[in-house]
N, C-alpha and C positions, 0 to 999 in steps of 0.2 A: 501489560500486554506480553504474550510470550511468545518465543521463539518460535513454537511451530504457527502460531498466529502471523506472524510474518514471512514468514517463512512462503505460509499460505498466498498473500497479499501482493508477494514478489511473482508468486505462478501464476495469477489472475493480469498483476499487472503486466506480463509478458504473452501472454495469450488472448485479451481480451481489450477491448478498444473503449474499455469503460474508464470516468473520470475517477480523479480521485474520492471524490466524496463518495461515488456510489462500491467504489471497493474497500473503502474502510468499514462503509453498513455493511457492506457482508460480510467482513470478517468481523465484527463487532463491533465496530469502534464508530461510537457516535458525532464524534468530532473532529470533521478532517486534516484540521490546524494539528491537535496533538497527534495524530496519526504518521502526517508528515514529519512532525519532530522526534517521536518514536524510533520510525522508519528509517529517517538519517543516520538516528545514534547509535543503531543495531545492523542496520545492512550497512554504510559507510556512504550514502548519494539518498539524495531527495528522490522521492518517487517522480516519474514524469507525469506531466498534466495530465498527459492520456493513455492509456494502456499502449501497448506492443512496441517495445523498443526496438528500432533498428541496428 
């Protein structure tokens, strides 16, 4: 998975109130287990359940 890939996945998930499974489909990634674990080890935090961080 690449950088701009998540990169992507961070903007959705601060803009958008979608879970995580459906914003992994969009940005590719068919499994939202590895996505999450990706996610952590390249942005440095688990993505939250649901989009738009407070």
């Amino acid at each position: 998975m690449s950088c701009s890939i998540l990169l992507k996945a961070k903007r959705l998930l601060m803009k958008n109130n979608d879970s995580i499974t459906e914003i992994a489909a969009r940005v590719g990634c068919e499994n939202p287990n590895y996505f999450t674990r990706i996610y952590k080890k390249y942005i440095g935090m688990t993505p939250p359940k649901r989009g738009k961080w407070t």
